[in-house]
N, CA, C and O of each residue as an XYZ file, in Angstrom:
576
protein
N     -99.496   -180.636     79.845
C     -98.403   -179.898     80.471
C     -97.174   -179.989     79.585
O     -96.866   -181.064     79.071
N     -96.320   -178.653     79.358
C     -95.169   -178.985     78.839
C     -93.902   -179.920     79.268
O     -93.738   -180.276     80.435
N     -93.018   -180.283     78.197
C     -92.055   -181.321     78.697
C     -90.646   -180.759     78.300
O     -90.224   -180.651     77.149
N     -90.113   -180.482     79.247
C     -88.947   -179.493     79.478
C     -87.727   -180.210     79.746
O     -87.779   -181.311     80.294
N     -87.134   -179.925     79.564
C     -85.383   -180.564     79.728
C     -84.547   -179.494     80.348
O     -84.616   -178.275     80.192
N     -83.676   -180.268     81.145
C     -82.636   -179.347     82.031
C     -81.476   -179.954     81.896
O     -81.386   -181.151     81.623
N     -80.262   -179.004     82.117
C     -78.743   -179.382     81.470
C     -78.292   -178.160     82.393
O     -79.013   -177.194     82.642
N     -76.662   -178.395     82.984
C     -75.867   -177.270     83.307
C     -75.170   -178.237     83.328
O     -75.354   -179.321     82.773
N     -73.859   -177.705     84.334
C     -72.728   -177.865     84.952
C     -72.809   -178.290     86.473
O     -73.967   -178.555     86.794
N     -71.658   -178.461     87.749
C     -71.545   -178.776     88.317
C     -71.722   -177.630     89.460
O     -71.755   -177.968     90.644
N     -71.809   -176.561     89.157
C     -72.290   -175.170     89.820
C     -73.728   -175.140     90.260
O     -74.212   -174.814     91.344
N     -74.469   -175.700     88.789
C     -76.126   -175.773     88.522
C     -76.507   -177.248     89.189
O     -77.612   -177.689     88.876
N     -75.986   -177.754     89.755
C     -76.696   -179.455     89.864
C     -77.495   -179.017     91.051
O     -78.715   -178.924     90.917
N     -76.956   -178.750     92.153
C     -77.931   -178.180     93.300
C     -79.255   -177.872     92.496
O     -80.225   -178.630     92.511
N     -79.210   -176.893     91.914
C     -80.490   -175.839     91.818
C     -81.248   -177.353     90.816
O     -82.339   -177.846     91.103
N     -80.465   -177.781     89.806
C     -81.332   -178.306     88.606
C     -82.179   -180.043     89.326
O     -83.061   -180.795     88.912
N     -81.311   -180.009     90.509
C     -81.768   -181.098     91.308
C     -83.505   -180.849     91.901
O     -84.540   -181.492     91.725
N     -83.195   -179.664     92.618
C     -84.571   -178.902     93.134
C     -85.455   -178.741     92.430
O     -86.553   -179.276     92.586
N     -85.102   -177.832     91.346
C     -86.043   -177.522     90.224
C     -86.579   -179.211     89.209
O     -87.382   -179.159     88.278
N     -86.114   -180.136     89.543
C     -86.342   -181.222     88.995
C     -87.428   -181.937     89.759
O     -88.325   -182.587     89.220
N     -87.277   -181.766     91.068
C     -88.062   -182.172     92.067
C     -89.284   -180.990     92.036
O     -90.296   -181.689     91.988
N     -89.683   -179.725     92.037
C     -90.477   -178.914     92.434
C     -91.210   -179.178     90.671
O     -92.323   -179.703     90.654
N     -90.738   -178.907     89.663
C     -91.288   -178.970     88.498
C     -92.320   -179.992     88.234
O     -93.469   -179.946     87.795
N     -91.376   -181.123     88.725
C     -92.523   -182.531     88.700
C     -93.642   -182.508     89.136
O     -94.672   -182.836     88.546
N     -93.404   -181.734     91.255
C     -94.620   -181.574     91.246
C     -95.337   -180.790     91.076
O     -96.040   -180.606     92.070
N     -95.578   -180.109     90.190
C     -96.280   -179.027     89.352
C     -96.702   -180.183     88.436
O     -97.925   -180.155     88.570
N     -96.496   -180.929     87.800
C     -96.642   -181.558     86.655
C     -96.004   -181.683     85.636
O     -96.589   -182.497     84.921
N     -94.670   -181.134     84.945
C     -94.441   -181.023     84.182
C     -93.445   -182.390     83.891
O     -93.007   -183.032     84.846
N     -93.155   -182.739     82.584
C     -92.674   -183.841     81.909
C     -91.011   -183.491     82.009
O     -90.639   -182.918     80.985
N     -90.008   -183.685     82.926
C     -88.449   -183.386     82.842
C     -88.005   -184.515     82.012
O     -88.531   -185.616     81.846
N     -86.810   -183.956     81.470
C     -85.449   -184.775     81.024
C     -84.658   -183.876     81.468
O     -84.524   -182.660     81.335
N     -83.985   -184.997     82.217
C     -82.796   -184.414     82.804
C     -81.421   -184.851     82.297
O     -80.905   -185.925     82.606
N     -80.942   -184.057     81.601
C     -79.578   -184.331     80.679
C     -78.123   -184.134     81.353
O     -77.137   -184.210     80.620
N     -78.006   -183.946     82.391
C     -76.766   -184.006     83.475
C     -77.069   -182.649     83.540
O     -77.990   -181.899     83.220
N     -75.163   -182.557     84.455
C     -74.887   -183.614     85.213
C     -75.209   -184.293     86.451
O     -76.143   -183.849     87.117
N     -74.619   -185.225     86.820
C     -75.702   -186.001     87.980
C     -75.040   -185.939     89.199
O     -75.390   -186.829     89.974
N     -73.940   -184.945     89.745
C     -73.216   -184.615     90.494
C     -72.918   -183.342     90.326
O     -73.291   -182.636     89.389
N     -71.964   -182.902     91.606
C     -71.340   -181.421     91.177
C     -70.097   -182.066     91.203
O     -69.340   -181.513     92.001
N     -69.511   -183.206     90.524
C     -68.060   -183.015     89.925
C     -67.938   -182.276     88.788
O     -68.832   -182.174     87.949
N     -66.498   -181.578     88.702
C     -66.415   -180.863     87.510
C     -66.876   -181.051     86.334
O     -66.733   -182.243     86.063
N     -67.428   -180.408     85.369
C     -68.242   -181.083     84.515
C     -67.412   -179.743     83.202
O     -66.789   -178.698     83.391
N     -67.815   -180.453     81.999
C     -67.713   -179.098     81.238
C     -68.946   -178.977     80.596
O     -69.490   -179.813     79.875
N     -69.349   -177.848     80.922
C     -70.872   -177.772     80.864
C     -71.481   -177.655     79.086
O     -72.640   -177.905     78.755
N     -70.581   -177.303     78.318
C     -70.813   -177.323     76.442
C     -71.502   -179.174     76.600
O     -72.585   -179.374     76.048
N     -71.029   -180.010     77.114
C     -70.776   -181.641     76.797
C     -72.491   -181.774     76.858
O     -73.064   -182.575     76.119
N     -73.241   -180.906     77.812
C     -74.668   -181.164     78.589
C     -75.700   -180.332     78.111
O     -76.872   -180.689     77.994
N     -75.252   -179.220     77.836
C     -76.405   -178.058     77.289
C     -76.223   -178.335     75.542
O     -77.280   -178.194     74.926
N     -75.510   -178.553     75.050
C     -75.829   -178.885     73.403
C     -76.724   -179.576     73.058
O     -77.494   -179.349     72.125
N     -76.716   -181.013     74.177
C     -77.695   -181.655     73.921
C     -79.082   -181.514     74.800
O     -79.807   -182.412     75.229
N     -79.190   -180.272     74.908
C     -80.126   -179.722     75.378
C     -81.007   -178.734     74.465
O     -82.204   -178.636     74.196
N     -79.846   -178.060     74.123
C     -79.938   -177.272     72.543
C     -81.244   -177.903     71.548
O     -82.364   -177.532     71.195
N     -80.102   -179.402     71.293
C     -80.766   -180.047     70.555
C     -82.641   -180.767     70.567
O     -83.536   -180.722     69.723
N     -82.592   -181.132     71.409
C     -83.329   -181.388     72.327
C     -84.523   -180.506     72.292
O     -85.586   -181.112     72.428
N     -84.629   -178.799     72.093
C     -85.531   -178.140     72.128
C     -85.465   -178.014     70.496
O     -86.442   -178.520     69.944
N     -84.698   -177.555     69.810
C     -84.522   -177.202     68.291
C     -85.258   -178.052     67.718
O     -86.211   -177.598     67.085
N     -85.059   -179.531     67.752
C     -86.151   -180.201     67.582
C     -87.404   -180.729     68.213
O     -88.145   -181.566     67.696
N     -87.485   -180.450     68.785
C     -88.739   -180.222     69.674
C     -89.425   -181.880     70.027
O     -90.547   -182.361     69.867
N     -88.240   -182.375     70.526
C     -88.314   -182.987     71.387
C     -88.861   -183.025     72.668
O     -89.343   -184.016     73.216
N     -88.745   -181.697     73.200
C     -89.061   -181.024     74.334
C     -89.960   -179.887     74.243
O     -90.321   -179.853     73.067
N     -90.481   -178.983     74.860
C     -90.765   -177.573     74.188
C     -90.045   -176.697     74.798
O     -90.095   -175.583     74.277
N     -89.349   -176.798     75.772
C     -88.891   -175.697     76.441
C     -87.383   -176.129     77.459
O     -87.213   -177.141     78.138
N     -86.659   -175.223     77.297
C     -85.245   -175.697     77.709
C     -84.765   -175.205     79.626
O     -85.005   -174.056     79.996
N     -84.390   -175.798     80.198
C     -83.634   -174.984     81.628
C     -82.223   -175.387     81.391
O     -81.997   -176.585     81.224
N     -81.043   -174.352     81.348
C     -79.620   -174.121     81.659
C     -78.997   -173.578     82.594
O     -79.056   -172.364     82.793
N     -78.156   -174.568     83.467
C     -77.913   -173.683     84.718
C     -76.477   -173.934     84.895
O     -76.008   -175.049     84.669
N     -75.561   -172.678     85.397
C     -74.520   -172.659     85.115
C     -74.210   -171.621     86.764
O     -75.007   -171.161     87.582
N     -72.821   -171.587     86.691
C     -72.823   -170.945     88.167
C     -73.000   -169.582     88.045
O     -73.543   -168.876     88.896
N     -72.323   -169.021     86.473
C     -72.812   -167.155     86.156
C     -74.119   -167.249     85.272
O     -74.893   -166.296     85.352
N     -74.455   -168.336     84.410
C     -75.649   -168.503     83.906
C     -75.047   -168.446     82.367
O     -75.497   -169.206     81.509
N     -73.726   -167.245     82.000
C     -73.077   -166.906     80.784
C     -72.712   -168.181     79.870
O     -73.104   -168.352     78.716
N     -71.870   -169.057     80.627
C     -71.287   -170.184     79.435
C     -72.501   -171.049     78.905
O     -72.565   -171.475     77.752
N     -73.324   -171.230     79.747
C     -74.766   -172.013     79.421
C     -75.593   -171.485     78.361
O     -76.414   -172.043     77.634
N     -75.070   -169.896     78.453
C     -76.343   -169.066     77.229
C     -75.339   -168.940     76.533
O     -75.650   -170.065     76.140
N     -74.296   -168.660     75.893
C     -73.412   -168.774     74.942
C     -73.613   -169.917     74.064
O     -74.018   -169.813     72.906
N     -73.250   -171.267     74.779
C     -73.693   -172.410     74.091
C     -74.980   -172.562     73.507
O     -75.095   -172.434     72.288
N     -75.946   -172.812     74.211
C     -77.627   -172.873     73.946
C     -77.320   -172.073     72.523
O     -77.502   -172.709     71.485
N     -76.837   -170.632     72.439
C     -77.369   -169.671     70.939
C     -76.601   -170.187     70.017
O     -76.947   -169.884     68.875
N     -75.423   -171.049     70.127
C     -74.553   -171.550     69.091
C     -76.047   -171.818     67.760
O     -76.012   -171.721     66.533
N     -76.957   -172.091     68.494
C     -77.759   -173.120     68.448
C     -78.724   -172.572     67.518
O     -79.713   -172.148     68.116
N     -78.797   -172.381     65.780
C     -79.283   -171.286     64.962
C     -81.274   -171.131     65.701
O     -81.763   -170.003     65.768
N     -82.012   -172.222     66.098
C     -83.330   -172.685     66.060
C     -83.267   -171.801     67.710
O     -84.297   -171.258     68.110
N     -82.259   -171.758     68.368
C     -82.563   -171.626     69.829
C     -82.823   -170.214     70.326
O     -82.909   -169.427     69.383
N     -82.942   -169.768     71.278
C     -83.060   -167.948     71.527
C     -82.982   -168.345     73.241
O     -84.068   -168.354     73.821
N     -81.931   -168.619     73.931
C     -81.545   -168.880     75.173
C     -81.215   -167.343     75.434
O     -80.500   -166.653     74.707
N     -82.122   -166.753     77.075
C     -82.023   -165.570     77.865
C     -81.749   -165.648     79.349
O     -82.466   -166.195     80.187
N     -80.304   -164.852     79.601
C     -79.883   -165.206     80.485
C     -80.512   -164.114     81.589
O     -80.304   -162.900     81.577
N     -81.383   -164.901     82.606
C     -82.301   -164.101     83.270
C     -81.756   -164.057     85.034
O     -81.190   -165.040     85.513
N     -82.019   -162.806     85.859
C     -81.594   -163.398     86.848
C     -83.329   -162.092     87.891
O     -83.349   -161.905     89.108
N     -83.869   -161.803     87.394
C     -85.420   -161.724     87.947
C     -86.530   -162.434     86.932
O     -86.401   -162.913     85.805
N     -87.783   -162.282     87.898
C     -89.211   -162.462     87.707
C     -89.087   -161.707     85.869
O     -89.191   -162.276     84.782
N     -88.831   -160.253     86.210
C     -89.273   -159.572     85.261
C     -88.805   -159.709     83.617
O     -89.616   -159.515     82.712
N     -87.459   -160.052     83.384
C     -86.359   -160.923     82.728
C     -86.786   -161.550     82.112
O     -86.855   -161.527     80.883
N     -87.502   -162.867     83.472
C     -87.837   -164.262     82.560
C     -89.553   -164.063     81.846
O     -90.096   -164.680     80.929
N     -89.969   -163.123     82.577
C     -91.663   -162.785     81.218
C     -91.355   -162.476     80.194
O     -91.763   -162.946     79.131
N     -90.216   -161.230     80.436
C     -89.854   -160.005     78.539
C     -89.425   -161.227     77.975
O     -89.974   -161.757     77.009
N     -88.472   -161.660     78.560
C     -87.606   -163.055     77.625
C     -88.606   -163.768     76.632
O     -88.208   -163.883     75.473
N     -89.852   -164.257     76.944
C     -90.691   -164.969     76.332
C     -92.028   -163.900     75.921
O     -92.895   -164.215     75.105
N     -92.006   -163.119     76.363
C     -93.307   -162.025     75.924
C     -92.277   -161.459     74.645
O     -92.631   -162.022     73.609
N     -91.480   -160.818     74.477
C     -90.637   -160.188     73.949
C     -89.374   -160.607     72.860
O     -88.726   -159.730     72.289
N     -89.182   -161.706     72.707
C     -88.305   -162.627     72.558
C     -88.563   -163.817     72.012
O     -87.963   -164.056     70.964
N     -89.274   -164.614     72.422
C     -90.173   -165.765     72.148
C     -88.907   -166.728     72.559
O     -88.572   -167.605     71.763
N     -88.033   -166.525     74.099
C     -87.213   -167.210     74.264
C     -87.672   -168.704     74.369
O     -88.873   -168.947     74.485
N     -86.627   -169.836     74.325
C     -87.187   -171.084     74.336
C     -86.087   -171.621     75.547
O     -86.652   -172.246     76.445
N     -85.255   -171.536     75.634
C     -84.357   -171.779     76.795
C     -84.152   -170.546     77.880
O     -83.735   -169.431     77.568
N     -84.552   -170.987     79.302
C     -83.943   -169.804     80.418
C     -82.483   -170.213     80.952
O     -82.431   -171.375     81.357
N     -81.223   -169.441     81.035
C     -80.508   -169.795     81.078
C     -80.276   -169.222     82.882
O     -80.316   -168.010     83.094
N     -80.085   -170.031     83.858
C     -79.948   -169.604     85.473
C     -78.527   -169.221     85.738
O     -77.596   -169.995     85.520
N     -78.394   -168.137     86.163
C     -76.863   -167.960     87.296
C     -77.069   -168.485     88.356
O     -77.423   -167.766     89.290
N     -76.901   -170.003     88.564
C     -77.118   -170.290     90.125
C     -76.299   -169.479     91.428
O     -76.798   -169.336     92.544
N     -75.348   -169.137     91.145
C     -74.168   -167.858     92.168
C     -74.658   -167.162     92.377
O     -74.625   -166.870     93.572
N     -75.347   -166.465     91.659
C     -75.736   -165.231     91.387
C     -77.419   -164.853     91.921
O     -77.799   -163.686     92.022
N     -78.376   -166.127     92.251
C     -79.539   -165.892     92.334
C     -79.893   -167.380     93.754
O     -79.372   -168.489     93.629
N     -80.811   -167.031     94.929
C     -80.837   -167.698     95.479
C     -82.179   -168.592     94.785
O     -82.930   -168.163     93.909
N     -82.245   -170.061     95.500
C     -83.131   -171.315     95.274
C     -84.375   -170.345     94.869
O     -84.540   -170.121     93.670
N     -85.286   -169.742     95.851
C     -86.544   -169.413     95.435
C     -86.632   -168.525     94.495
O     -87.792   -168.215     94.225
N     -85.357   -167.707     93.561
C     -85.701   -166.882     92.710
C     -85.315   -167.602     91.535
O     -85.595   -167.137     90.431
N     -84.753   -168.597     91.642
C     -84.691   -169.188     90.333
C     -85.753   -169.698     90.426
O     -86.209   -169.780     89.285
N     -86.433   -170.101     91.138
C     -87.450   -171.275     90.638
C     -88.551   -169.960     90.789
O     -89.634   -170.543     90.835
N     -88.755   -168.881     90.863
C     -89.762   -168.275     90.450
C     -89.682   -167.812     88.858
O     -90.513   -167.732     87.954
N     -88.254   -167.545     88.973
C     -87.703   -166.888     87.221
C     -88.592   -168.207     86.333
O     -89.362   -167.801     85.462
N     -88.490   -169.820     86.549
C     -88.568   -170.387     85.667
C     -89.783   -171.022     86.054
O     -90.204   -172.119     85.684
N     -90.185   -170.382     86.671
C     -92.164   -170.674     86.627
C     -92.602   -169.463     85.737
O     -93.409   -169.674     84.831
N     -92.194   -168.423     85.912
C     -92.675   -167.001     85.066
C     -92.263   -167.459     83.943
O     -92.896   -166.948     83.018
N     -91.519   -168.160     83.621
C     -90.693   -168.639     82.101
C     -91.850   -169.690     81.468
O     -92.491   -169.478     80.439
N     -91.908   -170.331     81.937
C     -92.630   -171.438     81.841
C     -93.945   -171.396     81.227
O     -94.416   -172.053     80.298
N     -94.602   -170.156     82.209
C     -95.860   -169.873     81.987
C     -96.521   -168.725     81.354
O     -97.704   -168.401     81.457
N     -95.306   -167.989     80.484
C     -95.479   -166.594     79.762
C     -95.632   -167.025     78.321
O     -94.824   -167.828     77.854
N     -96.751   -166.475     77.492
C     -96.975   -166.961     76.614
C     -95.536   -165.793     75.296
O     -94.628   -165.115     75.776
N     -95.695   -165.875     74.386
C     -94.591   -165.224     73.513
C     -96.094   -163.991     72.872
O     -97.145   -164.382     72.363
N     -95.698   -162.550     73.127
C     -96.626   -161.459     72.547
C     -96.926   -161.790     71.175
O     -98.122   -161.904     70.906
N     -96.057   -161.975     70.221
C     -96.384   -162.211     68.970
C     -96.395   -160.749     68.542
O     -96.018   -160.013     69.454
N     -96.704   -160.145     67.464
C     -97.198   -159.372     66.644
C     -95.966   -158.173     66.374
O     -95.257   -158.433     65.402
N     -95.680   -157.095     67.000
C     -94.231   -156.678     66.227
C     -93.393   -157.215     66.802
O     -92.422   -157.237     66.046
N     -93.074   -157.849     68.042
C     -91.978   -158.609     68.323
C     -91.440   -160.009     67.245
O     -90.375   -160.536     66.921
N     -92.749   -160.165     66.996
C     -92.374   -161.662     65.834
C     -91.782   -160.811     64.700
O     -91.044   -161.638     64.163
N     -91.690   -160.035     64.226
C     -90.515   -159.179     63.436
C     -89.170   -159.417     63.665
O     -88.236   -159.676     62.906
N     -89.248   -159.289     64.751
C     -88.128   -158.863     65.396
C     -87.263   -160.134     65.655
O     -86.060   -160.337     65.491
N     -88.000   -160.706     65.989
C     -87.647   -162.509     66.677
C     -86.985   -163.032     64.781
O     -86.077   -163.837     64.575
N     -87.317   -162.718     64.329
C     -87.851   -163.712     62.795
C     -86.356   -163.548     61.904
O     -85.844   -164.231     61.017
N     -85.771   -161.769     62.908
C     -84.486   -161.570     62.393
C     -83.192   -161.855     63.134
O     -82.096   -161.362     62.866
N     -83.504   -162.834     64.232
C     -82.565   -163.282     65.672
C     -81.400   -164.308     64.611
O     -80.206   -164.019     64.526
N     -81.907   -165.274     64.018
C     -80.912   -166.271     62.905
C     -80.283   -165.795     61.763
O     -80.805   -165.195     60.822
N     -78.916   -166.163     61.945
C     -78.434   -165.927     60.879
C     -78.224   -166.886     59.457
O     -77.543   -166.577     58.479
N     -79.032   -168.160     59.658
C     -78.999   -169.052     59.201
C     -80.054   -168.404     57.826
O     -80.366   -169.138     56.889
């Protein structure tokens, strides 16, 4: 089973709490990188090293949750190795990784209730990357 890491802000702790609990029992391997409350948090301090975390593949696969989902995927792409997609359906989080070969899903918790995030990042989870002209495409995402 993959081993995934989760990071937001104080908007995302609800959801990344749940999804920490429901993931497990699915099986999957969490690190949970804050924060560990919904006190104000600044959410760059938590998702970099989340960033990091997948870039080197520490992990294989990233969750960012933020209250619009935006500052979480901003950060994550700082990130030259990363391809964070800020998804808020089912359909989103497949293209993201069929299409994309995203490695981080980035959540609008505001914006999306409990059971659709955690469907977005089961479809995330479990979509393999198409490969073949999209890896073209993907191969020209870095500017590094």
């Amino acid at each position: 089973m993959k081993k995934i890491a989760l990071a937001g802000d104080h908007a995302g702790f609800e959801y990344k709490a749940k999804l920490t609990e429901d993931l497990t029992n699915l099986g999957y391997e969490l690190i949970d990188l804050g924060p560990n409350s919904e006190e104000s948090v600044d959410y760059p301090d938590y998702v970099h090293p989340l960033a990091e975390a997948v870039a080197t593949g520490k992990v294989d696969q990233g969750i960012a949750i933020c209250g619009s989902g935006n500052g979480v995927c901003m950060t994550v792409n700082k990130h030259q190795e990363i391809r964070g997609a800020l998804v808020w359906n089912e359909e989103l989080a497949a293209l993201a990784r069929q299409h994309n070969d995203a490695n981080i899903i980035c959540v609008p918790a505001r914006f999306v209730d409990y059971e659709m995030a955690l469907a977005m990042v089961k479809t995330f989870l479990t979509t393999d990357f198409e490969g073949g002209r999209h890896s073209r495409r993907v191969s020209k995402i870095s500017c590094a």
